[in-house]
Every structure is written in C-alpha cells, then in structure tokens.
C-alpha atoms as a printed R data frame, in Angstrom:
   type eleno elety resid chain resno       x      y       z
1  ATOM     1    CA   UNK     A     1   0.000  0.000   0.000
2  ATOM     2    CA   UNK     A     2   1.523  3.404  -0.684
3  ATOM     3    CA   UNK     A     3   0.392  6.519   1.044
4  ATOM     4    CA   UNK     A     4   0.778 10.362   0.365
5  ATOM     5    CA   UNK     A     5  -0.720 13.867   1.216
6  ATOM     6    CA   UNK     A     6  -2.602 15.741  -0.929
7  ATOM     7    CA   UNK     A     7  -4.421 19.270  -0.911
8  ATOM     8    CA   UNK     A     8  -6.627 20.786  -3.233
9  ATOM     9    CA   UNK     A     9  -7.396 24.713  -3.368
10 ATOM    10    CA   UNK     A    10 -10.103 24.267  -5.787
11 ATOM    11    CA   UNK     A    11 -13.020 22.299  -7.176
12 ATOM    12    CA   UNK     A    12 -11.039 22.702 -10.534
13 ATOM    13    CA   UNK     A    13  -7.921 20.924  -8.862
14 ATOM    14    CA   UNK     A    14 -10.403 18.642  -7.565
15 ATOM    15    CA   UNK     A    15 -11.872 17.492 -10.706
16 ATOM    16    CA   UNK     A    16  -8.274 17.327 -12.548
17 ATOM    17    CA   UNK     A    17  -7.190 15.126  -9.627
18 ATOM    18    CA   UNK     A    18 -10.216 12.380 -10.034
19 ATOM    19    CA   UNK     A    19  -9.754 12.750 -13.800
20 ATOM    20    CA   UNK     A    20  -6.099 11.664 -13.642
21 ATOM    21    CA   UNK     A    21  -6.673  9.042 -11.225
22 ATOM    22    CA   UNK     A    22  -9.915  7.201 -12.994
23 ATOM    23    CA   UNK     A    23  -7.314  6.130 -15.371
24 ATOM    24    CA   UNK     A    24  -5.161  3.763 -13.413
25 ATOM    25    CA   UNK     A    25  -6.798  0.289 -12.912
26 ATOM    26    CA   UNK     A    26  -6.280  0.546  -8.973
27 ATOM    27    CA   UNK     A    27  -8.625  1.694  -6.045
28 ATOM    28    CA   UNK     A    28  -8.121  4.858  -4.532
29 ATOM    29    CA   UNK     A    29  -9.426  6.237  -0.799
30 ATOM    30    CA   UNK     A    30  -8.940  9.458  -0.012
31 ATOM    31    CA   UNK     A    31  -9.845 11.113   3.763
32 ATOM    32    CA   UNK     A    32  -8.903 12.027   6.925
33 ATOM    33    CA   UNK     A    33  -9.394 10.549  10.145
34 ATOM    34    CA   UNK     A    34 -12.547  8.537  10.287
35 ATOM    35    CA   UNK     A    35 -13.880 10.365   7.138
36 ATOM    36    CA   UNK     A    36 -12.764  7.829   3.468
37 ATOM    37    CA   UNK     A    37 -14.204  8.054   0.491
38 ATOM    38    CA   UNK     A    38 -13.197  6.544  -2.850
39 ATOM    39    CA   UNK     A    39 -10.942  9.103  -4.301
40 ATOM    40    CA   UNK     A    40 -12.273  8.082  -7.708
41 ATOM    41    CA   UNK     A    41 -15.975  9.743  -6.601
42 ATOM    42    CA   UNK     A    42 -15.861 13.170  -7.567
43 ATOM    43    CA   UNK     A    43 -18.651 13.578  -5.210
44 ATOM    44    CA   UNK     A    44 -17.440 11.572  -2.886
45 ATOM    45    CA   UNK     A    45 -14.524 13.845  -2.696
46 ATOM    46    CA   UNK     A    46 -16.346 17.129  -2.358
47 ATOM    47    CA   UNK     A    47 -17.940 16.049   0.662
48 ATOM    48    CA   UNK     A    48 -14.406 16.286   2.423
49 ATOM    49    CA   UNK     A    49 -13.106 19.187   3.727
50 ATOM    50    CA   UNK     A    50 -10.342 20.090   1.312
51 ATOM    51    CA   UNK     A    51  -9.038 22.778   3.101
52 ATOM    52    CA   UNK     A    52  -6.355 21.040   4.844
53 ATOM    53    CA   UNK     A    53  -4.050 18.110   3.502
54 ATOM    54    CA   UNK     A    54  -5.875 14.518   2.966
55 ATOM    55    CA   UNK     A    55  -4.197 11.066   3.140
56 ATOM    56    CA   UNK     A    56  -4.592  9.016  -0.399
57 ATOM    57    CA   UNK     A    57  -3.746  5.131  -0.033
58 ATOM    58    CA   UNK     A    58  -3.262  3.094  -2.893
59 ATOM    59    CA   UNK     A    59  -2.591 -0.271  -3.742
60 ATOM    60    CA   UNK     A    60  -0.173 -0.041  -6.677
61 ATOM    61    CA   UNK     A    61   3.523  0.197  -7.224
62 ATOM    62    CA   UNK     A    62   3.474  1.770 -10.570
63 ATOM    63    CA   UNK     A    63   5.690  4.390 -10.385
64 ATOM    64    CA   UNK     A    64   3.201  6.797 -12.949
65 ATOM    65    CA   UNK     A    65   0.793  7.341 -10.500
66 ATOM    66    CA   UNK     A    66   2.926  9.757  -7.988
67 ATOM    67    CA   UNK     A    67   4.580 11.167 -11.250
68 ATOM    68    CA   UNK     A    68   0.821 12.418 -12.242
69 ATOM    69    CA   UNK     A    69  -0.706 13.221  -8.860
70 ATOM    70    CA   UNK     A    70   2.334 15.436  -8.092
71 ATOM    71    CA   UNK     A    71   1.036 18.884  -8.352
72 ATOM    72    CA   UNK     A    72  -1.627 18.040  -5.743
73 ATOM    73    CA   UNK     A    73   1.394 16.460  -3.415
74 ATOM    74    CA   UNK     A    74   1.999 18.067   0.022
75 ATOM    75    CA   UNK     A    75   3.688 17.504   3.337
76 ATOM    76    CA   UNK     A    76   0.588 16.879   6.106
C-alpha cells in the first residue's frame, strides 16, 4: 500500500485530480481521520473538507501514478 498527502485549493484541482486518477486500474481512498471516500468519486470527494491536507492510499507500485498526482502532493 503506498500513502501520500494531498491538498486541493479548488473544485477545478479537484476534478483534474479524479480525472487523472480514474485512469489507473487501482482503487483509490482518499480522507482524513474517520472520514474515506473513494478518491475516484468526484462527489465523494467534495464532501471532504479540502481545506487542509488529505491522506490518499493506494494499492499499486506503478511508479506513474505519484509522477501524475504530483502537483496536488503536500507535506501533512
């Protein structure tokens, strides 16, 4: 399982993130603390509070996937 932080400052980043993700064949959850959602669920996403960093854990070792999702990358 890998694991990294990511923040959003806008429904725009938002729905770039979900559209670069839908295209690897892995699942994606994306939350913090109790609160997960499939990060793949554009909805499902805006019901988090994006204001502050969220944890994304993936099962995948394909080395594309952080490459992509980079821009949204931060430090919790």
């Amino acid at each position: 399982m890998q694991q990294v932080n990511v923040k959003f400052s806008s429904v725009e980043q938002i729905r770039q993130f979900v559209s670069i993700i839908d295209k690897f064949d892995t699942s994606f959850d994306l939350g913090s603390g109790h609160r997960i959602v499939d990060a793949k669920s554009i909805l499902g996403v805006m019901t988090l509070d994006f204001s502050k960093p969220l944890r994304l854990r993936y099962h995948s070792n394909d080395t594309n996937i952080e490459k992509k999702i980079a821009p949204f990358m931060c430090q919790a």
